[in-house]
MMTF fields as JSON, N, C-alpha, C and O atoms, coordinates in Angstrom:
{
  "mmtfVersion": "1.0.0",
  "mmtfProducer": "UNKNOWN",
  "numBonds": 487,
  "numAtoms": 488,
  "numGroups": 122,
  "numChains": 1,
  "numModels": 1,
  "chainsPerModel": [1],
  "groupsPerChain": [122],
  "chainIdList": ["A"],
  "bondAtomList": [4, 2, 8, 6, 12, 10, 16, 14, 20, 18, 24, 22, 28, 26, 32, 30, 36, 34, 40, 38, 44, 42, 48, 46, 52, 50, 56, 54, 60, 58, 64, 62, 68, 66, 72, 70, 76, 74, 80, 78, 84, 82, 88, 86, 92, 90, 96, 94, 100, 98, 104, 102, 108, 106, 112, 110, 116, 114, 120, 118, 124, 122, 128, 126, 132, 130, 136, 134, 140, 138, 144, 142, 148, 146, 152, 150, 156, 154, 160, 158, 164, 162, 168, 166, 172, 170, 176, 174, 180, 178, 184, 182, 188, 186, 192, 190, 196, 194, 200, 198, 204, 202, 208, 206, 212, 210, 216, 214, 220, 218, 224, 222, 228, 226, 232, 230, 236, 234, 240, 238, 244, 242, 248, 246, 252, 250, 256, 254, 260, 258, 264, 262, 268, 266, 272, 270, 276, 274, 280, 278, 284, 282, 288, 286, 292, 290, 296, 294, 300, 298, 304, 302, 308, 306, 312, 310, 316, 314, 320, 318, 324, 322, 328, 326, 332, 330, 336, 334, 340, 338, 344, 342, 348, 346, 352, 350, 356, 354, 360, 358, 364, 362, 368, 366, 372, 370, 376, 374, 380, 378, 384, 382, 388, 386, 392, 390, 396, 394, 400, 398, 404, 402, 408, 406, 412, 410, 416, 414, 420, 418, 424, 422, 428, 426, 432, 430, 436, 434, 440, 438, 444, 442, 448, 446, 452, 450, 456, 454, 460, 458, 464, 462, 468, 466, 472, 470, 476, 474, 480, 478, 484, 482],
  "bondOrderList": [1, 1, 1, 1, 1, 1, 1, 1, 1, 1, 1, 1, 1, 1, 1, 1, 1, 1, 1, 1, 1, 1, 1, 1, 1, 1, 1, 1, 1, 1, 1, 1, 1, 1, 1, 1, 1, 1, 1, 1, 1, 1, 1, 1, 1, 1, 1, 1, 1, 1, 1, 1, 1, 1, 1, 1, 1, 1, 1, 1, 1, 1, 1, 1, 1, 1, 1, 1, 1, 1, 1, 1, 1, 1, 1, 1, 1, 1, 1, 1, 1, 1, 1, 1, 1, 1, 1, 1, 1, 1, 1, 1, 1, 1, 1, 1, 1, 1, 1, 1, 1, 1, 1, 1, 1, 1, 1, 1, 1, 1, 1, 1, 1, 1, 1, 1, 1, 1, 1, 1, 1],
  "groupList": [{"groupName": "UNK", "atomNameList": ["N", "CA", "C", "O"], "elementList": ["N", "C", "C", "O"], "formalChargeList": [0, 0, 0, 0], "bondAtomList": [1, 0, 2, 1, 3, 2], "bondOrderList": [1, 1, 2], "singleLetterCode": "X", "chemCompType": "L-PEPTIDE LINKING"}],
  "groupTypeList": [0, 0, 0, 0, 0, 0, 0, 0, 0, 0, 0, 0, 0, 0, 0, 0, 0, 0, 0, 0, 0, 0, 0, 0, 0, 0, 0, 0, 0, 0, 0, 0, 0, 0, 0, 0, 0, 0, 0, 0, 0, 0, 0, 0, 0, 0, 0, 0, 0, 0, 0, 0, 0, 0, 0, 0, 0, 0, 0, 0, 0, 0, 0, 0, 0, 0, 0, 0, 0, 0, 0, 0, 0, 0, 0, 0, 0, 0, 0, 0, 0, 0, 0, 0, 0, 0, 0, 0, 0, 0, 0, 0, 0, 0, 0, 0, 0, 0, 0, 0, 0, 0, 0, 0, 0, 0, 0, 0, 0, 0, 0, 0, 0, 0, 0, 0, 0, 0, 0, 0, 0, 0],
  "groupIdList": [1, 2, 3, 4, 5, 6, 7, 8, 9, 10, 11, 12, 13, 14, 15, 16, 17, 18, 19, 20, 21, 22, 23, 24, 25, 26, 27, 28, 29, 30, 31, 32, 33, 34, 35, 36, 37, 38, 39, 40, 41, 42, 43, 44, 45, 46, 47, 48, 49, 50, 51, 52, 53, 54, 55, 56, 57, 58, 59, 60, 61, 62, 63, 64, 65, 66, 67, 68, 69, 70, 71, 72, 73, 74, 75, 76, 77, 78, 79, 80, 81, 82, 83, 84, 85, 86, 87, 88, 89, 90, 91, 92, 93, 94, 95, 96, 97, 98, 99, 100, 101, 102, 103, 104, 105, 106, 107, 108, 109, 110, 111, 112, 113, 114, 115, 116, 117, 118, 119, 120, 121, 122],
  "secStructList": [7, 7, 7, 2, 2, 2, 2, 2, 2, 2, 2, 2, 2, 2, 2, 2, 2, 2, 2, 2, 2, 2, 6, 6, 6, 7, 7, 7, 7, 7, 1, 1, 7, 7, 5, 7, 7, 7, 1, 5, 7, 6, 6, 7, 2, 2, 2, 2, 2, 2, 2, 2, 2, 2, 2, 2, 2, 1, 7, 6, 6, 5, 7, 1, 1, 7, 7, 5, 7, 7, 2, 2, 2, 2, 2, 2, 2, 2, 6, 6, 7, 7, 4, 4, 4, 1, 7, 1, 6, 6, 1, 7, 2, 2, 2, 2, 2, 2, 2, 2, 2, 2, 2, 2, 2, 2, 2, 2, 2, 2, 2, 2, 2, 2, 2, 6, 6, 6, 6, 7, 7, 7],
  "xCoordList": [0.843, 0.0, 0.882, 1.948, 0.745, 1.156, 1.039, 0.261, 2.212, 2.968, 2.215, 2.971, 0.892, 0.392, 0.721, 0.622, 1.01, 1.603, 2.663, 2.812, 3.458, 4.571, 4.882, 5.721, 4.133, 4.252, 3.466, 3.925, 2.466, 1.721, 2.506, 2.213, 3.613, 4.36, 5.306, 5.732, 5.853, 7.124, 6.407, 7.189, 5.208, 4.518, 4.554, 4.872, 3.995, 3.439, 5.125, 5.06, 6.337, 7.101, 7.842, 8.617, 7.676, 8.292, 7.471, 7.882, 6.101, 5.625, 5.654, 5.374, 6.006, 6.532, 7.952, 8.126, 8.56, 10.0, 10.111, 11.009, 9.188, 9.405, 8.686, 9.117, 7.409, 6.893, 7.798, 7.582, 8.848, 9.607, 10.729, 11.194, 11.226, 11.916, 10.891, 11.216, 10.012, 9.568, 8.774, 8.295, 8.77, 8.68, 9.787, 9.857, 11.199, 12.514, 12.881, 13.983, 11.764, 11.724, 12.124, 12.226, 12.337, 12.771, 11.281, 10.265, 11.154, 10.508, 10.431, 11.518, 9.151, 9.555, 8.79, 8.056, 8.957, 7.949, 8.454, 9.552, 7.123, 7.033, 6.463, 5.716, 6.538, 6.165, 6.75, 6.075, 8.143, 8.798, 8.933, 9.278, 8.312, 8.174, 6.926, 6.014, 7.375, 6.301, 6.116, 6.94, 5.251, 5.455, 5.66, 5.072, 6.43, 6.358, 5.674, 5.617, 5.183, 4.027, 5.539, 6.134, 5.903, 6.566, 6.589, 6.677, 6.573, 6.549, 4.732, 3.797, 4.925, 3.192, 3.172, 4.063, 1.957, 1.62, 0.102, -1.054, 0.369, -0.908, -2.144, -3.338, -1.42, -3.154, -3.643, -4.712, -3.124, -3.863, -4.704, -4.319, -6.184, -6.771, -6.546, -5.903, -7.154, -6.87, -5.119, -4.925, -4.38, -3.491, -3.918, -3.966, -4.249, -5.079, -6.444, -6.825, -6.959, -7.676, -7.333, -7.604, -6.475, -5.083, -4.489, -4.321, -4.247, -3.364, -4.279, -4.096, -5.22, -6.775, -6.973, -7.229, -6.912, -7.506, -5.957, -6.062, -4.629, -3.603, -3.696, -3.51, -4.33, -4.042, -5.479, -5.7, -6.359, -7.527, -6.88, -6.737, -6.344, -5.817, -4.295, -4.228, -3.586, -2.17, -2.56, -2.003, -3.145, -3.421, -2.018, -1.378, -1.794, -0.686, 0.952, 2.065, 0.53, 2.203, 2.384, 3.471, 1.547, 1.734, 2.682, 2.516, 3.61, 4.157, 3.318, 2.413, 3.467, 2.453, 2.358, 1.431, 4.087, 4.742, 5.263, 6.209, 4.349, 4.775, 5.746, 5.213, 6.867, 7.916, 7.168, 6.41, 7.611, 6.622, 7.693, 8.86, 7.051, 7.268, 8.0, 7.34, 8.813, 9.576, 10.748, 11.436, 11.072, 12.536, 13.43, 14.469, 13.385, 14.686, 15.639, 16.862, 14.642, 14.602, 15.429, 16.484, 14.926, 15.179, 16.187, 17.228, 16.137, 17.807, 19.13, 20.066, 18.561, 19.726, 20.479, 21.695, 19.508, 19.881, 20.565, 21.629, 20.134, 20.759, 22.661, 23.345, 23.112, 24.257, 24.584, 25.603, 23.736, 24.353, 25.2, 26.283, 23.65, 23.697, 22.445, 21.598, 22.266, 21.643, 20.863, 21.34, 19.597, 18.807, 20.02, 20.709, 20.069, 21.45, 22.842, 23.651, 23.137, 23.921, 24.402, 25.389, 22.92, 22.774, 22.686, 22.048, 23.563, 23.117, 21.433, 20.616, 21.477, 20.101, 19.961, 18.89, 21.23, 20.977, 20.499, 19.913, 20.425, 20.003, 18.373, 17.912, 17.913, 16.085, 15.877, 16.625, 14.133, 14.034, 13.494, 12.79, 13.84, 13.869, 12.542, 12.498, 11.52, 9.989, 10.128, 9.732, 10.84, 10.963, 11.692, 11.482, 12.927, 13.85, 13.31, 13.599, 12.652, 12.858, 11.083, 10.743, 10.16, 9.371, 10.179, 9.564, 11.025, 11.297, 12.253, 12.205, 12.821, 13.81, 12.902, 12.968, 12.074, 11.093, 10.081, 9.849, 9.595, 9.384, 10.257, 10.007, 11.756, 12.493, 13.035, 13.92, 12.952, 13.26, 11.99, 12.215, 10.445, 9.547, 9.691, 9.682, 9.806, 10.133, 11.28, 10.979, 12.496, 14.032, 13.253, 13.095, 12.719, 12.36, 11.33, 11.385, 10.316, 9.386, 9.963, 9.386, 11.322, 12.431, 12.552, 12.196, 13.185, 14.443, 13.667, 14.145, 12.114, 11.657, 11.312, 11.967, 10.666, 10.419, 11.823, 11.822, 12.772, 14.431, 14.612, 15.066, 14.311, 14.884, 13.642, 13.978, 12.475, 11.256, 11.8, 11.745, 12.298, 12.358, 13.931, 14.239, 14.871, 15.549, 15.467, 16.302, 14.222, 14.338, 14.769, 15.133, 14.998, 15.399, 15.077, 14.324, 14.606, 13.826, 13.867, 14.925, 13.009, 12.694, 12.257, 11.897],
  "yCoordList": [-1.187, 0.0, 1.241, 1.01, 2.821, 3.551, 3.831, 3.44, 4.75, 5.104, 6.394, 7.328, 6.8, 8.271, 8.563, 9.719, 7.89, 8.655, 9.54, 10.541, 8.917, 9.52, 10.738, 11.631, 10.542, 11.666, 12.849, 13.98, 12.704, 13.301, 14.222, 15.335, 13.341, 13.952, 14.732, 15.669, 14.008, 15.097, 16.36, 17.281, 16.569, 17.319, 18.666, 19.812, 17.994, 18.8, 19.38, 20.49, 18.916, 19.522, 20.262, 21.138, 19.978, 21.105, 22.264, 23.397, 21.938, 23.191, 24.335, 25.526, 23.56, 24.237, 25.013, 26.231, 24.323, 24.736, 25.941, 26.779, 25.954, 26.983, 28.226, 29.363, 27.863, 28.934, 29.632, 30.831, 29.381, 29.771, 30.573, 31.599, 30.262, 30.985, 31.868, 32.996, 31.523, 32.781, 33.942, 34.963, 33.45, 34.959, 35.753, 36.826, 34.331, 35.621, 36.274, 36.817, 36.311, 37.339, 36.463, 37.223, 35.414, 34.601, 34.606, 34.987, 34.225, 34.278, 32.738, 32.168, 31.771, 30.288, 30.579, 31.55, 29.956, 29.552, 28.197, 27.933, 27.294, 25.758, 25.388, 24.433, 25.935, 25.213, 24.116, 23.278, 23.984, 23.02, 21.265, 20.136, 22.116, 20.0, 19.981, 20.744, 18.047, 17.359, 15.699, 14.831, 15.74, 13.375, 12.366, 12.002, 11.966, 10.289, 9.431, 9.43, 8.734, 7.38, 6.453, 6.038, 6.272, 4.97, 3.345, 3.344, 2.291, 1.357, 0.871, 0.543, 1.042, 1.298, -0.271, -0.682, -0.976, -2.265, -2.039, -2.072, -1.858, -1.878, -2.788, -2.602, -3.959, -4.751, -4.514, -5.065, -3.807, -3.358, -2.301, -1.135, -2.765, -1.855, -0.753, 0.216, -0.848, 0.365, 1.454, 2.666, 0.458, 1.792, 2.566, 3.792, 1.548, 2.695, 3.921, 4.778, 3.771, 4.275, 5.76, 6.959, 4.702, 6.219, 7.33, 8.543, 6.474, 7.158, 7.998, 9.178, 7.713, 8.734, 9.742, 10.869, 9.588, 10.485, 11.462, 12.421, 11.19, 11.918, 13.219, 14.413, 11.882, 13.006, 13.833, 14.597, 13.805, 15.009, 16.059, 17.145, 15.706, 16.286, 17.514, 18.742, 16.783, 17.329, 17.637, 18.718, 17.345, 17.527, 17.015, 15.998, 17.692, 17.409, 17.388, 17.145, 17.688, 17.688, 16.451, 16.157, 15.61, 14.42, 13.898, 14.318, 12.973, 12.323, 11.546, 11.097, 11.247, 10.403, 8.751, 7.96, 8.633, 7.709, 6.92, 7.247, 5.887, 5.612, 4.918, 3.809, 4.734, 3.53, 2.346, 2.377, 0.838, 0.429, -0.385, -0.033, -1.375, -2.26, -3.043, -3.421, -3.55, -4.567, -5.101, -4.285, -6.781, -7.085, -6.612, -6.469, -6.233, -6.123, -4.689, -4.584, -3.756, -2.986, -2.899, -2.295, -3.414, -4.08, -4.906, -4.75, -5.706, -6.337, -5.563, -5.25, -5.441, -4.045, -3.28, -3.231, -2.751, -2.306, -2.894, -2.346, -4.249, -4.655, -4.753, -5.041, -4.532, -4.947, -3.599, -3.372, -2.392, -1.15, -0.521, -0.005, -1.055, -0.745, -0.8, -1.646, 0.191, 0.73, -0.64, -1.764, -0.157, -0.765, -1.192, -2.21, -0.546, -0.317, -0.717, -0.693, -1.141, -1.648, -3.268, -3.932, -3.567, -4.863, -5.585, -5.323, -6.807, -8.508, -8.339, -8.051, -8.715, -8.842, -10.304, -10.853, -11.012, -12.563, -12.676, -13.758, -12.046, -12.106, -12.419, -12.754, -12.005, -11.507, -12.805, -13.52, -12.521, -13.205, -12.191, -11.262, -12.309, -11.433, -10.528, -9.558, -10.836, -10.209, -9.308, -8.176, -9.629, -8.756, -7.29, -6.136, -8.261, -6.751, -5.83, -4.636, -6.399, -5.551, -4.739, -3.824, -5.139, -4.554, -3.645, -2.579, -3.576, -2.379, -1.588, -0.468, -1.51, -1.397, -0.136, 1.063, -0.808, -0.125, 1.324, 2.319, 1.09, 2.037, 2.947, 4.139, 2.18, 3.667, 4.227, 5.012, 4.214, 4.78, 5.599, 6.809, 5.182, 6.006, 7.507, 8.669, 7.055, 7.985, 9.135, 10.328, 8.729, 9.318, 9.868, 11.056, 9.588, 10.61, 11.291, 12.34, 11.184, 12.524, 13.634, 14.581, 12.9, 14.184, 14.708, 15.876, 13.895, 14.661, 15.474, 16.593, 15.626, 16.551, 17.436, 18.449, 17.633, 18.823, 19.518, 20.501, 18.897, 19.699, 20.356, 21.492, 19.845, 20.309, 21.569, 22.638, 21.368, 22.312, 23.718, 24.911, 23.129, 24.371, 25.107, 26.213, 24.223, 25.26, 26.007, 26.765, 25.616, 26.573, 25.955, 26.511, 24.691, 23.582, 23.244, 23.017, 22.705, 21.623, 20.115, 19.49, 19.731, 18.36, 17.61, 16.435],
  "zCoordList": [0.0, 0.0, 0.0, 0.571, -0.585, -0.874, 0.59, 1.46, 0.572, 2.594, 2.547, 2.814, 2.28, 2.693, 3.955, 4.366, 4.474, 6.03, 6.154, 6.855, 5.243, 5.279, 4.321, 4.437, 3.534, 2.427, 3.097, 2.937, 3.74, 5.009, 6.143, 6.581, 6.452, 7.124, 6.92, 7.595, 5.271, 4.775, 4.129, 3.894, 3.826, 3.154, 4.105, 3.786, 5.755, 6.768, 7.23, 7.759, 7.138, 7.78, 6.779, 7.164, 5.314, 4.068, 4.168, 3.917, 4.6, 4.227, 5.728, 5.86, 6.422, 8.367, 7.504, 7.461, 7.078, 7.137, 6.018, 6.095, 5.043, 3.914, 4.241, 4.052, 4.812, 6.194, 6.695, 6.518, 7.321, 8.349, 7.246, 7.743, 5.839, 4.857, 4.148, 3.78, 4.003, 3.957, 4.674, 4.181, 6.112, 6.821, 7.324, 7.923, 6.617, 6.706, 5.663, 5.594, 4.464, 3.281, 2.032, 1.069, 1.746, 0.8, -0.22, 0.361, -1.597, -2.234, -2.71, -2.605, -3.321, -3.853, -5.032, -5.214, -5.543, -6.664, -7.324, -7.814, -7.163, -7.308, -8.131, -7.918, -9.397, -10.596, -11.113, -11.71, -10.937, -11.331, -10.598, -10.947, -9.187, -8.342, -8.784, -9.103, -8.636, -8.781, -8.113, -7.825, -8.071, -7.204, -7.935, -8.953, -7.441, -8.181, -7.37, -6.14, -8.125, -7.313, -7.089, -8.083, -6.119, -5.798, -5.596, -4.368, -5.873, -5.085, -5.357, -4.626, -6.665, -7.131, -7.932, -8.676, -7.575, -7.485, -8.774, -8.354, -10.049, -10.98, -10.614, -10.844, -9.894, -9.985, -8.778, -8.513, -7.934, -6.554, -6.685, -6.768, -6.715, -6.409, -5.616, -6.021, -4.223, -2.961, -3.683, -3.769, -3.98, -4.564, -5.862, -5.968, -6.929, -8.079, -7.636, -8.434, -6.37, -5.929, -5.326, -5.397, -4.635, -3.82, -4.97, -4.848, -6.084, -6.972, -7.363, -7.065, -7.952, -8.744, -7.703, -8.128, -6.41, -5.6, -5.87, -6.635, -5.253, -5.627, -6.286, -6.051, -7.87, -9.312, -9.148, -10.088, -8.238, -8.404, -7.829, -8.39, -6.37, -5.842, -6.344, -6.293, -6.658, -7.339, -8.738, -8.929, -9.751, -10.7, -11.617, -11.347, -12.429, -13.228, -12.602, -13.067, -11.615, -10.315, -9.966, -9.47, -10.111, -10.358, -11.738, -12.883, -11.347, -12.815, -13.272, -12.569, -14.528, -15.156, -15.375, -15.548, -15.258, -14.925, -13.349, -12.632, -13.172, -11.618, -11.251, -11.262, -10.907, -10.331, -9.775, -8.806, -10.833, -10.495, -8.994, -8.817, -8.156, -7.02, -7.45, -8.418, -7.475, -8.374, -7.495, -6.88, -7.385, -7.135, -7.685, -7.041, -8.926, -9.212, -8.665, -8.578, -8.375, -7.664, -6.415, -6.217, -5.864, -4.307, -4.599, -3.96, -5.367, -5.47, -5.402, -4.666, -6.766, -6.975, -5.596, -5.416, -4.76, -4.204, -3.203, -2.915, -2.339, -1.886, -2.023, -1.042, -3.053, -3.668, -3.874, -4.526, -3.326, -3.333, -5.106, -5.383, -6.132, -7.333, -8.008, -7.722, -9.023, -9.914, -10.704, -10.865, -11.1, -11.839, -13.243, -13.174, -14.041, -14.824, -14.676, -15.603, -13.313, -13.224, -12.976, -13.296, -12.093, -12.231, -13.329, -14.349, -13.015, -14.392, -14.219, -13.344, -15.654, -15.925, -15.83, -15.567, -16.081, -15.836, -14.425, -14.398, -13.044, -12.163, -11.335, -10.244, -12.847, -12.632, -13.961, -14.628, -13.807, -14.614, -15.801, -15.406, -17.663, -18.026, -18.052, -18.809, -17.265, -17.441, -16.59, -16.871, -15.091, -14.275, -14.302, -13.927, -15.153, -15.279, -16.635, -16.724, -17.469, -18.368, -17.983, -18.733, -16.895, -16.674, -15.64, -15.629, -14.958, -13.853, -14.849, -14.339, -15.599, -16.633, -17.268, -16.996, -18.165, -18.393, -17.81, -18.497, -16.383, -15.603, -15.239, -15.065, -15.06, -14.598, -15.892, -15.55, -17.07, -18.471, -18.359, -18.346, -18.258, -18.35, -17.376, -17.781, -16.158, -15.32, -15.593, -15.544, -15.858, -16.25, -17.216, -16.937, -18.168, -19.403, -19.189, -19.831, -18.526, -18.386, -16.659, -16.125, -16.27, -15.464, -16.265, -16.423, -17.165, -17.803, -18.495, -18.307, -19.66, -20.394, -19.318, -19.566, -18.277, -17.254, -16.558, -15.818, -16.909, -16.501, -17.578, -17.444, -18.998, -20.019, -20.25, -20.76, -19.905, -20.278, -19.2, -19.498, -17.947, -16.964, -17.293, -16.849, -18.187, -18.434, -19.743, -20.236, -20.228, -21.908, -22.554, -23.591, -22.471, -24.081, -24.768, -23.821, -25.977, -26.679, -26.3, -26.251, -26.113, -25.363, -26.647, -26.583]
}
């Protein structure tokens, strides 16, 4: 299940802390963040549910692309390395080339909103 608790909490103490920069005169403007769905499970209902409510909520600050839940993921990391860096002989090839997949989706709709916020062609 998606950790709304926690995003709950980092939400409630970014927005304490930017409070506090800007009543010492600092200026923000947050067009450029946005969420990633993490650790996102497609055939789970209650999370596609969560997610819809999210995107009413956030609207397009939402990515469109979610990271999906995946071992290979979690492998990877164990071994203190990159999706990309791991053997793919490790997984089996459905697994990796489905998490493989998600984090290419993700990396590329960063990378077009980095390239959009600095004035590039995407």
């Amino acid at each position: 299940m998606l950790d709304v608790m926690s995003m709950n909490q980092f939400l409630a103490m970014t927005s304490n802390l930017l409070r506090e920069i800007e009543n010492a005169g600092a200026k923000f403007k947050f067009n450029w963040m946005r969420y990633l769905i993490t650790r996102f499970e497609p055939s789970d209902g209650p999370q596609n549910q969560m997610v819809g409510y999210l995107r009413s909520i956030f609207g397009e600050n939402v990515l469109n692309f979610p990271m999906l839940k995946t071992t290979a993921v979690s492998d990877a990391g164990l071994t203190n390395q990159t999706l990309f860096e791991v053997e793919r002989g490790l997984f089996t090839r459905s697994t990796y080339d489905r998490a493989l997949e998600a984090m290419n989706a993700v990396n590329d709709e960063i990378e077009t909103l980095i390239k959009k916020a600095w004035g590039r062609p995407t």
